[in-house]
C-alpha positions in Angstrom: 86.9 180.8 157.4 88.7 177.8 157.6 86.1 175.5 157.3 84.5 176.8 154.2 88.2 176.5 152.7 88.2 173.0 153.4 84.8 172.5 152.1 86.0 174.0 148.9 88.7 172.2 148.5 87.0 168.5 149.4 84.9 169.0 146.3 87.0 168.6 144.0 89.2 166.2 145.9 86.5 163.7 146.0 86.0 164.6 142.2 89.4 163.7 141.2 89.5 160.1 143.8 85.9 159.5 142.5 87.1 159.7 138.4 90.3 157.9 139.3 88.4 155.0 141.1 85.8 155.0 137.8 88.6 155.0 135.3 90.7 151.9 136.8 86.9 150.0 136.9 86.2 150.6 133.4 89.6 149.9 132.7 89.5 146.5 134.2 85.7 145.9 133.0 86.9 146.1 129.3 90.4 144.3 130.1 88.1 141.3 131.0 85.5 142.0 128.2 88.4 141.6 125.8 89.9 138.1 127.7 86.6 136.8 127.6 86.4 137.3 123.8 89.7 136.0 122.9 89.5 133.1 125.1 86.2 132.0 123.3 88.2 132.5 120.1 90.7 130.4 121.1 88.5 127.9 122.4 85.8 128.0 119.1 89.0 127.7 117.0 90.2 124.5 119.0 87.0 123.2 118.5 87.1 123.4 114.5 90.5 121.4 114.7 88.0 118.9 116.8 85.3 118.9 114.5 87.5 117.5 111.6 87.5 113.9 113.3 84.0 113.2 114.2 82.3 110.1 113.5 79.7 110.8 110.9 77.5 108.0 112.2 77.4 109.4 115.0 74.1 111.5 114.5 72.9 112.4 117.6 76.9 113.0 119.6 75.7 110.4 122.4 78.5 108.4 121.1 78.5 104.5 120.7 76.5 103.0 123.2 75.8 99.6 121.5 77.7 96.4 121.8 79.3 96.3 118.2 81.7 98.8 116.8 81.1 100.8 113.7 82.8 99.4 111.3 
């Protein structure tokens, strides 16, 4: 008798410790889902500020690799 009260019990024991273990992953899943997105925010919007002093010889972004400066 005291062994199938134990059984019953486990079950939902290892329900509640399962869902608790599943919540704080998709917690943390979408906690980095959402860094991710605002760090490429950040870092596309840095890039705009960037974007406002390029060389517009510059046509292929290799830079200047010959001898004489654009002038």
């Amino acid at each position: 008798m005291l062994i199938l009260k134990t059984k019953e019990m486990l079950s939902p024991l290892m329900f509640i410790i399962g869902f608790i273990i599943f919540l704080c992953y998709m917690i943390g899943l979408l906690y980095m889902i959402k860094k991710s997105h605002d760090d490429q925010r950040r870092r596309r919007e840095s890039d705009m500020k960037r974007m406002k002093n390029i060389d517009e010889n510059d046509y292929d972004g290799g830079g200047n690799w010959g001898r004489f400066d654009n002038q």
